[in-house]
mmCIF file of the N, C-alpha and C atoms, coordinates in Angstrom:
data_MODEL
# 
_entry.id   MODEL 
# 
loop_
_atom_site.group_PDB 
_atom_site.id 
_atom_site.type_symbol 
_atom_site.label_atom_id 
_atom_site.label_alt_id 
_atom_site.label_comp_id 
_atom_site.label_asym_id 
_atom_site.label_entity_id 
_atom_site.label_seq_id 
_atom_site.pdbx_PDB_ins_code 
_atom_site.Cartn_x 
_atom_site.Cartn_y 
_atom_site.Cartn_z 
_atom_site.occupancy 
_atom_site.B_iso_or_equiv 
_atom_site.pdbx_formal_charge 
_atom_site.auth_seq_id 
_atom_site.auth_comp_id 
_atom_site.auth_asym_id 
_atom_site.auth_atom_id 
_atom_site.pdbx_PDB_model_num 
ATOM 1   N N  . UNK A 1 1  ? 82.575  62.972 113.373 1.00 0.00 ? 1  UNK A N  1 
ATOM 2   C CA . UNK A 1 1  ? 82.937  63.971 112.414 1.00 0.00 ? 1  UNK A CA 1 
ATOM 3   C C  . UNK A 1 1  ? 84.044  64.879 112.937 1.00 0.00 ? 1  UNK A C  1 
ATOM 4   N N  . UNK A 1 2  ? 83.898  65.230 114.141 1.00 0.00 ? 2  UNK A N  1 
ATOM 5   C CA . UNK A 1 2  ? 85.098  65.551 114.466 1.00 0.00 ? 2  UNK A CA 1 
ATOM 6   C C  . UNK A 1 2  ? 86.027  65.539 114.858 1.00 0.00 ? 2  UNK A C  1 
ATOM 7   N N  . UNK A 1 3  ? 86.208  64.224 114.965 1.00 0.00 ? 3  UNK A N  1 
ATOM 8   C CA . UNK A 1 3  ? 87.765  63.543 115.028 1.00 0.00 ? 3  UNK A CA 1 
ATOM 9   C C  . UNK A 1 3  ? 88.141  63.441 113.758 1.00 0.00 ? 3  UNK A C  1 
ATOM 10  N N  . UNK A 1 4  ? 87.444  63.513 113.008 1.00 0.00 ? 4  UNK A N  1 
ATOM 11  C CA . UNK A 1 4  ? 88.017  63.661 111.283 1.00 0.00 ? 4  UNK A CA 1 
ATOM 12  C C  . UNK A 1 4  ? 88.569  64.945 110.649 1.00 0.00 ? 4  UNK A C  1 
ATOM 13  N N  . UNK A 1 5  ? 88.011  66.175 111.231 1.00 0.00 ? 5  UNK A N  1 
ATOM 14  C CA . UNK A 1 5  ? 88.670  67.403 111.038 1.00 0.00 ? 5  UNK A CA 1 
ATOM 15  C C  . UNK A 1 5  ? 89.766  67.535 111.638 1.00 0.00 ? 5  UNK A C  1 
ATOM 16  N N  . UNK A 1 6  ? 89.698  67.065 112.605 1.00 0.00 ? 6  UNK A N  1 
ATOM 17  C CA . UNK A 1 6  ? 90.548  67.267 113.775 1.00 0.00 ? 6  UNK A CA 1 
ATOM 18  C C  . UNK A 1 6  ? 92.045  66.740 113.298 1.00 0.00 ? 6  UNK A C  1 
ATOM 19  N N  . UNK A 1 7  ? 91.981  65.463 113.054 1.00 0.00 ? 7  UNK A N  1 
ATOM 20  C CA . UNK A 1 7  ? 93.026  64.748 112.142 1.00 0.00 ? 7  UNK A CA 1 
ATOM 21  C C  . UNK A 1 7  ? 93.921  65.299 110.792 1.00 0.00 ? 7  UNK A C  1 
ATOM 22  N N  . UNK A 1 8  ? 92.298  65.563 110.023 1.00 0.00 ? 8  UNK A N  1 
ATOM 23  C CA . UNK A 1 8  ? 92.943  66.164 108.567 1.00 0.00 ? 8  UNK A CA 1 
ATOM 24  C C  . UNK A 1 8  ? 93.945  67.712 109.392 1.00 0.00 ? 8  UNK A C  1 
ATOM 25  N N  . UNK A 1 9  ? 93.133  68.506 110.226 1.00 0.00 ? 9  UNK A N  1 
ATOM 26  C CA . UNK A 1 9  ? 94.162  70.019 110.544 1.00 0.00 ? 9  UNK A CA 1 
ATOM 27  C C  . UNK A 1 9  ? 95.230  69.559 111.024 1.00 0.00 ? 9  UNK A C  1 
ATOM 28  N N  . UNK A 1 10 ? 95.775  68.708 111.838 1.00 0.00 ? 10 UNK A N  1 
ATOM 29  C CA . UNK A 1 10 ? 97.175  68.206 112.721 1.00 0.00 ? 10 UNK A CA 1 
ATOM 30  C C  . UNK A 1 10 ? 97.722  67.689 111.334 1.00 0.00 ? 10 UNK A C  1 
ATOM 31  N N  . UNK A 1 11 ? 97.302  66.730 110.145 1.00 0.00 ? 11 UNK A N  1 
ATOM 32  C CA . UNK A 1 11 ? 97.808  66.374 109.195 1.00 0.00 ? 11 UNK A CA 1 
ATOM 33  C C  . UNK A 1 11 ? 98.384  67.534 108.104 1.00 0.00 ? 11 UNK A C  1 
ATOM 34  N N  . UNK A 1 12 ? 97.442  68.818 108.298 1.00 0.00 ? 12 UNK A N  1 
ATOM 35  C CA . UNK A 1 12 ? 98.219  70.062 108.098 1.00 0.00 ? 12 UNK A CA 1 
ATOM 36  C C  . UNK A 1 12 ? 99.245  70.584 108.500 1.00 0.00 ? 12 UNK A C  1 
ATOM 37  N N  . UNK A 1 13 ? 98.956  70.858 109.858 1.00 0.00 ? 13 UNK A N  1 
ATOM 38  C CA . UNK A 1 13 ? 99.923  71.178 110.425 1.00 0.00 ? 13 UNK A CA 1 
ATOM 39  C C  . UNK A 1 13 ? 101.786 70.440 110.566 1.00 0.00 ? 13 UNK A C  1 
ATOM 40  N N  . UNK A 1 14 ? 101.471 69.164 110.130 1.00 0.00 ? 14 UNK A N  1 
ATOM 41  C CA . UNK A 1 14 ? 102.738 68.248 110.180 1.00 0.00 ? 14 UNK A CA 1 
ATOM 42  C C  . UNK A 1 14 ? 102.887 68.390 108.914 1.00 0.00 ? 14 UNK A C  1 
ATOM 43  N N  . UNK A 1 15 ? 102.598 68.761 107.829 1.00 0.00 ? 15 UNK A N  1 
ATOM 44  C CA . UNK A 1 15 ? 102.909 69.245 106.768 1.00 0.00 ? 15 UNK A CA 1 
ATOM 45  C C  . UNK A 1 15 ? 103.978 70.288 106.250 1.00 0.00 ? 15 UNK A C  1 
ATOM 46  N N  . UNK A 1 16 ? 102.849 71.050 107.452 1.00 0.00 ? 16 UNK A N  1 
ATOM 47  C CA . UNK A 1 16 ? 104.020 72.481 107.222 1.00 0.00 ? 16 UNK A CA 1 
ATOM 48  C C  . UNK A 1 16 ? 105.108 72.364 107.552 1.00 0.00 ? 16 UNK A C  1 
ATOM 49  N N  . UNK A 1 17 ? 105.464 71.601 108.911 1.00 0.00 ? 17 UNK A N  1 
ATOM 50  C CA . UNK A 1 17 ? 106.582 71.416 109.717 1.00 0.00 ? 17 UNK A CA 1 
ATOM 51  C C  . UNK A 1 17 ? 107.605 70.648 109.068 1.00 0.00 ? 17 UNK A C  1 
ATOM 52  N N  . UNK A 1 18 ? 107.365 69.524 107.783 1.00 0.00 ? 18 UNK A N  1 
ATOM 53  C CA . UNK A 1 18 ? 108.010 69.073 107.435 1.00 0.00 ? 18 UNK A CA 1 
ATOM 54  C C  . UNK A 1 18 ? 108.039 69.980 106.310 1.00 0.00 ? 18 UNK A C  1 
ATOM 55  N N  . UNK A 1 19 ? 107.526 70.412 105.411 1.00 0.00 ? 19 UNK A N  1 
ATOM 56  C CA . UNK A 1 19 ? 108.087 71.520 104.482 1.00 0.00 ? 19 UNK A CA 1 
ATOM 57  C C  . UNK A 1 19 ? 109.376 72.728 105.369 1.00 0.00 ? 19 UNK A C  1 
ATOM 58  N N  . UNK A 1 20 ? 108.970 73.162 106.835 1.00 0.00 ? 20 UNK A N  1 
ATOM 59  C CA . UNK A 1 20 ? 109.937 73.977 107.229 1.00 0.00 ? 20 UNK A CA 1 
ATOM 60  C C  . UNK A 1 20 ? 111.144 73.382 107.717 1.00 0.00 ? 20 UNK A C  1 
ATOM 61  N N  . UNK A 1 21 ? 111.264 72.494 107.895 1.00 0.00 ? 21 UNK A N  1 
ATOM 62  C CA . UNK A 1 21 ? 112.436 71.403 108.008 1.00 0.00 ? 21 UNK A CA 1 
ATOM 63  C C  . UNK A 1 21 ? 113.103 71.140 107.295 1.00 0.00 ? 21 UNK A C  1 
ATOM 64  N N  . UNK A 1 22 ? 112.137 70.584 105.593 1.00 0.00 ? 22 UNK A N  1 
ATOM 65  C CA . UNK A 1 22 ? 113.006 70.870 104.653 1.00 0.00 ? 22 UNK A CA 1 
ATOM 66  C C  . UNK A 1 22 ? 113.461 71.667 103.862 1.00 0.00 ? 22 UNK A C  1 
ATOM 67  N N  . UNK A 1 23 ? 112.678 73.177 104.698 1.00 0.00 ? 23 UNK A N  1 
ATOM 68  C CA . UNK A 1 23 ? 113.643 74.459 103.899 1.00 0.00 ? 23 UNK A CA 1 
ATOM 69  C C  . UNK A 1 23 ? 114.723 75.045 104.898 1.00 0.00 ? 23 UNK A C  1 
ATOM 70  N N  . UNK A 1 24 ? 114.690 74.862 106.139 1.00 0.00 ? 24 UNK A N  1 
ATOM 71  C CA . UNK A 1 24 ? 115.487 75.281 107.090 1.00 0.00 ? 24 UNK A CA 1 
ATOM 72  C C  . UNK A 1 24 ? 116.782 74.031 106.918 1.00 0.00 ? 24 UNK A C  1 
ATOM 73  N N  . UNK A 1 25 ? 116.662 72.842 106.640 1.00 0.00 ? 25 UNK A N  1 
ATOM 74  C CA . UNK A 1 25 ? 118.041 72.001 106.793 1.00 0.00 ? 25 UNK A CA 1 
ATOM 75  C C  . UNK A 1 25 ? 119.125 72.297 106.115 1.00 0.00 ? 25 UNK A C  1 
ATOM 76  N N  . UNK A 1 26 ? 120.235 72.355 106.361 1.00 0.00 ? 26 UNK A N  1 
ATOM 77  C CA . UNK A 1 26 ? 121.607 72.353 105.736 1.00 0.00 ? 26 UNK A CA 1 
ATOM 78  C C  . UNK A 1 26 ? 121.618 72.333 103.794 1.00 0.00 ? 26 UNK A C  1 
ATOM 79  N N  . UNK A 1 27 ? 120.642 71.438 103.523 1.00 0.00 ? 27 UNK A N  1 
ATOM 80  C CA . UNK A 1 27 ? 121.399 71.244 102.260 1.00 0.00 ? 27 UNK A CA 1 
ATOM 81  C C  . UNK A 1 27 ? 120.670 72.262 101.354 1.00 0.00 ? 27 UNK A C  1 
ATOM 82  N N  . UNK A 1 28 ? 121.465 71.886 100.087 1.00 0.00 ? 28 UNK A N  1 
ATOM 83  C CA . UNK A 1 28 ? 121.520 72.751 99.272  1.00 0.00 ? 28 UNK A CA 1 
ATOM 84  C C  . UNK A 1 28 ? 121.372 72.455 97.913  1.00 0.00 ? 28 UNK A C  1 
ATOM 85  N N  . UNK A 1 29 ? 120.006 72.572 97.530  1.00 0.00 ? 29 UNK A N  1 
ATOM 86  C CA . UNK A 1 29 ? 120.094 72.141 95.770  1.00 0.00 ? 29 UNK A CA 1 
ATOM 87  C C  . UNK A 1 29 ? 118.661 71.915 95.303  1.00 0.00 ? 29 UNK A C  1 
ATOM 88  N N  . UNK A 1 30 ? 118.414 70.620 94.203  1.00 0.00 ? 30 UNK A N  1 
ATOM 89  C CA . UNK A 1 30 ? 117.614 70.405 93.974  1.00 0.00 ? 30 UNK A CA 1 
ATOM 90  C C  . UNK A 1 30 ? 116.407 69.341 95.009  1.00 0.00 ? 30 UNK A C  1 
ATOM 91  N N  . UNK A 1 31 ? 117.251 68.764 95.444  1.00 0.00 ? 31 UNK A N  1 
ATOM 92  C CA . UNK A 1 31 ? 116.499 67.921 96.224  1.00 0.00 ? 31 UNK A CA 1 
ATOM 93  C C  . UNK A 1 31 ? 115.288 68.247 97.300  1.00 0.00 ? 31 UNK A C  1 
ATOM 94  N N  . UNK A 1 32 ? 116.633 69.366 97.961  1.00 0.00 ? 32 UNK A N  1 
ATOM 95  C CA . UNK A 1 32 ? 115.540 70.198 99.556  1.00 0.00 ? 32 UNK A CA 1 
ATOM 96  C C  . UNK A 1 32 ? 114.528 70.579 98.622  1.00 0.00 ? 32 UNK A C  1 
ATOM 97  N N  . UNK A 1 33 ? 114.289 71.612 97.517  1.00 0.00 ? 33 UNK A N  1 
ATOM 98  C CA . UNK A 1 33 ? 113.271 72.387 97.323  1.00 0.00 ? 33 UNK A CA 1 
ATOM 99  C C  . UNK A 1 33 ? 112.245 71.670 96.784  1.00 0.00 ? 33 UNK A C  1 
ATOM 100 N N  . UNK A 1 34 ? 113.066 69.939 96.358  1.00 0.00 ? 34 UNK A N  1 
ATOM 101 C CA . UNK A 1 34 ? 111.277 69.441 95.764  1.00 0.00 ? 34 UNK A CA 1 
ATOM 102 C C  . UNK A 1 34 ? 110.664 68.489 97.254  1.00 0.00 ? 34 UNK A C  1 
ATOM 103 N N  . UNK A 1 35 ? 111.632 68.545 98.427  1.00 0.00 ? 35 UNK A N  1 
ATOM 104 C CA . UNK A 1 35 ? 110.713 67.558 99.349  1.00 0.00 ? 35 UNK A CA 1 
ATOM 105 C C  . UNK A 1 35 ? 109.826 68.958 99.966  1.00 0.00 ? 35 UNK A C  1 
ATOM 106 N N  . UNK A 1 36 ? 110.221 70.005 99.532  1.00 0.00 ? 36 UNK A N  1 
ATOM 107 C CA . UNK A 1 36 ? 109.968 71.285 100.174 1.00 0.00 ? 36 UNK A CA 1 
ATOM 108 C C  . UNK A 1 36 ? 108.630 71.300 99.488  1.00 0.00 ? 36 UNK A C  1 
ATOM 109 N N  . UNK A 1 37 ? 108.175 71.460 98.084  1.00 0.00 ? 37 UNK A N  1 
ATOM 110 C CA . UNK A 1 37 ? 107.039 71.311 97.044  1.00 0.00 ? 37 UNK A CA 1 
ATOM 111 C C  . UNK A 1 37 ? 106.140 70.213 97.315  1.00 0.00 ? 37 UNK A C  1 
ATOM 112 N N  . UNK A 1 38 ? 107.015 69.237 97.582  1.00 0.00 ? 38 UNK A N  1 
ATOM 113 C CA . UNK A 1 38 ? 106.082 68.252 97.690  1.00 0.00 ? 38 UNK A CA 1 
ATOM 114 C C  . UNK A 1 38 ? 105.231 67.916 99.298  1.00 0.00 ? 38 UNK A C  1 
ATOM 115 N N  . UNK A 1 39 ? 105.590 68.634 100.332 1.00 0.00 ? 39 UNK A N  1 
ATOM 116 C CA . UNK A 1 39 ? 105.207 69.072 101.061 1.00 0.00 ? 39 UNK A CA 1 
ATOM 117 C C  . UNK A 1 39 ? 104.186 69.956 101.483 1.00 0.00 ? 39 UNK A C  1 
ATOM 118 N N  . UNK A 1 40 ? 104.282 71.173 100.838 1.00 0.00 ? 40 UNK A N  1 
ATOM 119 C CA . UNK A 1 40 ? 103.601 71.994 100.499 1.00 0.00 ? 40 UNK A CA 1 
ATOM 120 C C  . UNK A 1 40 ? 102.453 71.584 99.546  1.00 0.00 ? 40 UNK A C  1 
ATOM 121 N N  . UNK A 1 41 ? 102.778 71.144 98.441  1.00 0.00 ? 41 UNK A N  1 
ATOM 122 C CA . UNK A 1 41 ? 102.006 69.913 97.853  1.00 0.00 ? 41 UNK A CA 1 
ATOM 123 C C  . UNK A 1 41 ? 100.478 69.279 98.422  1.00 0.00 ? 41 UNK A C  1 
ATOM 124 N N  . UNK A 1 42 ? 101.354 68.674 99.367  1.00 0.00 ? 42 UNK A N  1 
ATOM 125 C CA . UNK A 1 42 ? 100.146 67.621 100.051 1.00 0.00 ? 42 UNK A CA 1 
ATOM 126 C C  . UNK A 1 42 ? 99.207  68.923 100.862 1.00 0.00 ? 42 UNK A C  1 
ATOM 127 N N  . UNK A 1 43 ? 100.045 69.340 101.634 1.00 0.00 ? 43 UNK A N  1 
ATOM 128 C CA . UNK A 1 43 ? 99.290  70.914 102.452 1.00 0.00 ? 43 UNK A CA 1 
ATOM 129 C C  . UNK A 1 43 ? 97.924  71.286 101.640 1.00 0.00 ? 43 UNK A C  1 
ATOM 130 N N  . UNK A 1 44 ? 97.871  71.238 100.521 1.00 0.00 ? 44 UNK A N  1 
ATOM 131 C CA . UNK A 1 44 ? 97.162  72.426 100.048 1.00 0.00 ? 44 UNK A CA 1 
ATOM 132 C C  . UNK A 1 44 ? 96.181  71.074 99.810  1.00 0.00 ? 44 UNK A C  1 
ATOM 133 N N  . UNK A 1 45 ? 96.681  69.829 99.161  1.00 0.00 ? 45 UNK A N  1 
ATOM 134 C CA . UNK A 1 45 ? 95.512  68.929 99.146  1.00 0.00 ? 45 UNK A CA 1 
ATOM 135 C C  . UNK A 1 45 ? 94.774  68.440 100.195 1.00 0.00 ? 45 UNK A C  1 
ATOM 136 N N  . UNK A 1 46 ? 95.575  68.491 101.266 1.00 0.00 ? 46 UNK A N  1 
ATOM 137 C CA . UNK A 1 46 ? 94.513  68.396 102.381 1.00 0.00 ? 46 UNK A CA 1 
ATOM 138 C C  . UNK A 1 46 ? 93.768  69.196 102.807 1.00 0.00 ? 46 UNK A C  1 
ATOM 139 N N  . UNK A 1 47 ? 94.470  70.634 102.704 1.00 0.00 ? 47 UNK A N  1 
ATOM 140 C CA . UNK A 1 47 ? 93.548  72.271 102.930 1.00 0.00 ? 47 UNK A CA 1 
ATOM 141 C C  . UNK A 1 47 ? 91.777  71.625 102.192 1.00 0.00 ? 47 UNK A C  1 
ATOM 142 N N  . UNK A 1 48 ? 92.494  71.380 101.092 1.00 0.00 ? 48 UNK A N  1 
ATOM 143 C CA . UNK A 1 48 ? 91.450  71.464 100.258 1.00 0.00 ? 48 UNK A CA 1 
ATOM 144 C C  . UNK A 1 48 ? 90.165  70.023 100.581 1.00 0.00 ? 48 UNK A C  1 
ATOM 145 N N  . UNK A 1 49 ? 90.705  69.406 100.822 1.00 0.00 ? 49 UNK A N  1 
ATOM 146 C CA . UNK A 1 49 ? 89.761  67.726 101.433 1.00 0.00 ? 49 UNK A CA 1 
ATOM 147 C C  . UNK A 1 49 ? 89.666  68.114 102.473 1.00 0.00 ? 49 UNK A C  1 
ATOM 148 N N  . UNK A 1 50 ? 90.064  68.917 103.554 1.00 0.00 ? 50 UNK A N  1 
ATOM 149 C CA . UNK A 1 50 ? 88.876  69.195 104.695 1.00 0.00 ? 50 UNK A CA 1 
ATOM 150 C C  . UNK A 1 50 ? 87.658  70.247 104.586 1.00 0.00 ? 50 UNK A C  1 
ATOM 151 N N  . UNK A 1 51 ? 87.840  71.392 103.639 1.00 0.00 ? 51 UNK A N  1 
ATOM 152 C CA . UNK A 1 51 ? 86.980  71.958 102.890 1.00 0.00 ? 51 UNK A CA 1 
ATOM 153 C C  . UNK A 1 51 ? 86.484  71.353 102.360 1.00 0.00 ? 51 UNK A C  1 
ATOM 154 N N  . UNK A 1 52 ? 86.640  70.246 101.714 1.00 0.00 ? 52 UNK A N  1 
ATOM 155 C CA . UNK A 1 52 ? 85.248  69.446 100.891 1.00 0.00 ? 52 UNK A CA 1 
ATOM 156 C C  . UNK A 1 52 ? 84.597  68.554 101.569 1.00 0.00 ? 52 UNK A C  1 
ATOM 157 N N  . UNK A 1 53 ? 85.501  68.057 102.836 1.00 0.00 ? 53 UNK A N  1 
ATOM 158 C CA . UNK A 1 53 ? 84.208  66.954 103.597 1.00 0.00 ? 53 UNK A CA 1 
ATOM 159 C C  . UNK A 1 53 ? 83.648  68.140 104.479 1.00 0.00 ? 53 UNK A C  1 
ATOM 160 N N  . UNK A 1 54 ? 84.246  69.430 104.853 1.00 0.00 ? 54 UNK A N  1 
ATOM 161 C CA . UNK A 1 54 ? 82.947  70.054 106.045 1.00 0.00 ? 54 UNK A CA 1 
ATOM 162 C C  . UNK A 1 54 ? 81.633  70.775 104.988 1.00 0.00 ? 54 UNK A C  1 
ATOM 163 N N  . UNK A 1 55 ? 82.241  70.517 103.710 1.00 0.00 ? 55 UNK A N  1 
ATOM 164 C CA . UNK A 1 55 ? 80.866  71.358 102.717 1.00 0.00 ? 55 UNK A CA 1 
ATOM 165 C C  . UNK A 1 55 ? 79.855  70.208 102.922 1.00 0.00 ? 55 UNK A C  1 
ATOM 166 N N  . UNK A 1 56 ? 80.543  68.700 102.520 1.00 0.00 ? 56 UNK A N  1 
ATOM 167 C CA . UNK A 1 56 ? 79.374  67.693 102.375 1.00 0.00 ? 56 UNK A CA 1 
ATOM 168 C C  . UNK A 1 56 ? 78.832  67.403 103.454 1.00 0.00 ? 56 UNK A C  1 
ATOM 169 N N  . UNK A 1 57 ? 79.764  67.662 104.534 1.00 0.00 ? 57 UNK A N  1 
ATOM 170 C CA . UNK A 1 57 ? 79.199  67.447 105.966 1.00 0.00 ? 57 UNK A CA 1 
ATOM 171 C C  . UNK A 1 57 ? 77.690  67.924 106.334 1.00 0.00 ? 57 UNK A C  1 
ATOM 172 N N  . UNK A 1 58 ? 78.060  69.366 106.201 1.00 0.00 ? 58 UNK A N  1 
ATOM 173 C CA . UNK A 1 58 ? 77.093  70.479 105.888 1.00 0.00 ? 58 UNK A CA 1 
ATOM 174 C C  . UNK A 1 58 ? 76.141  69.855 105.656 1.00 0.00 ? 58 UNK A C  1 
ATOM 175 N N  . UNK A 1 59 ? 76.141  69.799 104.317 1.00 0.00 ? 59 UNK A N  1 
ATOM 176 C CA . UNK A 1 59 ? 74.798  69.390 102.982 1.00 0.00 ? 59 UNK A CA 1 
ATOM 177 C C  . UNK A 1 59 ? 74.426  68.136 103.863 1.00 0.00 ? 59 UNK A C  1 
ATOM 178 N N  . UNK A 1 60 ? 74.828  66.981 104.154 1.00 0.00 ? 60 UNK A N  1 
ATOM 179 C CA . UNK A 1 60 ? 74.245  66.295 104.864 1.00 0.00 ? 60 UNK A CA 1 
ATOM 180 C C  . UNK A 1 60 ? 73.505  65.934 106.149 1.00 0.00 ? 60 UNK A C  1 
ATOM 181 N N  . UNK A 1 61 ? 74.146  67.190 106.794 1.00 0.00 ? 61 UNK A N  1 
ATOM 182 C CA . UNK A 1 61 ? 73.241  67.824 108.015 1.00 0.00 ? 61 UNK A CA 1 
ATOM 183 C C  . UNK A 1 61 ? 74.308  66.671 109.103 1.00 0.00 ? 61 UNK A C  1 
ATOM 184 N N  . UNK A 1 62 ? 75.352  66.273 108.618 1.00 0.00 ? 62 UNK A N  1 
ATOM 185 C CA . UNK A 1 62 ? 76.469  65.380 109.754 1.00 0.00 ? 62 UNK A CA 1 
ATOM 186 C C  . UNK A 1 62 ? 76.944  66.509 110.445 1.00 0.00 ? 62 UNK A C  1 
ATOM 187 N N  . UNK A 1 63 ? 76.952  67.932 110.328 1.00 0.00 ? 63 UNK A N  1 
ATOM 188 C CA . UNK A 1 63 ? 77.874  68.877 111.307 1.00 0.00 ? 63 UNK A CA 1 
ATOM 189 C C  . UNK A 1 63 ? 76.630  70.388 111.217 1.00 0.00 ? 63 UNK A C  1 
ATOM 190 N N  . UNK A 1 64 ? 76.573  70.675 112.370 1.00 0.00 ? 64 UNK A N  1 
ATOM 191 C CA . UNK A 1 64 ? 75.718  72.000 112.232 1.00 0.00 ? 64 UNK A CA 1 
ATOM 192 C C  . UNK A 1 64 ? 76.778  73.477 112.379 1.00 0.00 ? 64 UNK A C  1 
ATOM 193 N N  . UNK A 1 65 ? 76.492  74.310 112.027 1.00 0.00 ? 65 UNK A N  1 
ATOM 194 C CA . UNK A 1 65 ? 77.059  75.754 112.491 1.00 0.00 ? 65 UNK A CA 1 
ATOM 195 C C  . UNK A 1 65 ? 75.943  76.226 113.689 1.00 0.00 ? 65 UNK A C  1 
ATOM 196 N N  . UNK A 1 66 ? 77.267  76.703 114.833 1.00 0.00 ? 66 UNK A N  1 
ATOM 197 C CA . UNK A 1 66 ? 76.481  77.301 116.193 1.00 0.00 ? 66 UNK A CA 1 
ATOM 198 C C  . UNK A 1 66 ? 77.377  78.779 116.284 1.00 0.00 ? 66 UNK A C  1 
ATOM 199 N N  . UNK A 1 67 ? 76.813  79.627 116.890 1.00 0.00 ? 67 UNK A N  1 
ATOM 200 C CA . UNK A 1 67 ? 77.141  80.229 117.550 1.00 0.00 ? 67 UNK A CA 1 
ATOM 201 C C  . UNK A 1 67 ? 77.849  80.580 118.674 1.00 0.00 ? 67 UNK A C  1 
ATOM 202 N N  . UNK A 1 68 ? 78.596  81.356 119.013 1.00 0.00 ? 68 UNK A N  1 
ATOM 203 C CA . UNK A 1 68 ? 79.495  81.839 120.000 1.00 0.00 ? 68 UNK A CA 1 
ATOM 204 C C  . UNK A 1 68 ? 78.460  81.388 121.462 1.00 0.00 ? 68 UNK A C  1 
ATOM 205 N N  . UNK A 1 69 ? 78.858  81.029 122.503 1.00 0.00 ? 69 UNK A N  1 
ATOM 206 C CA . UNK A 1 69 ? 77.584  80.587 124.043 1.00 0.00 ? 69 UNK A CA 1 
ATOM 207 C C  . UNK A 1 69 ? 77.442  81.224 124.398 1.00 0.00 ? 69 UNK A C  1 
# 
């Protein structure tokens, strides 16, 4: 299970980086701002699918919540 979170957050994180890549590059128009959307795009769908597998996780008792050691 948690090599699966682990994955989906780095799959975030390379998200962003390519959304800031394609707002930081040279060009100029329509193009940058939709690889920019569509970037951002995926971001939020994955935000959102690792929030839904750690809920079912949860409910299934595959991941516990601990405390600080």
């Amino acid at each position: 299970m948690e090599i699966v979170i682990v994955v989906l957050l780095v799959a975030v994180v390379a998200s962003l980086g390519h959304a800031l890549t394609s707002m930081s590059s040279g060009e100029v128009g329509i193009a940058r701002s939709h690889r920019m959307a569509q970037a951002l795009t995926v971001r939020i769908a994955l935000s959102v699918a690792l929030f839904a597998f750690m809920l079912v996780s949860y409910h299934f008792g595959w991941i516990q919540p601990h405390g600080p050691h």
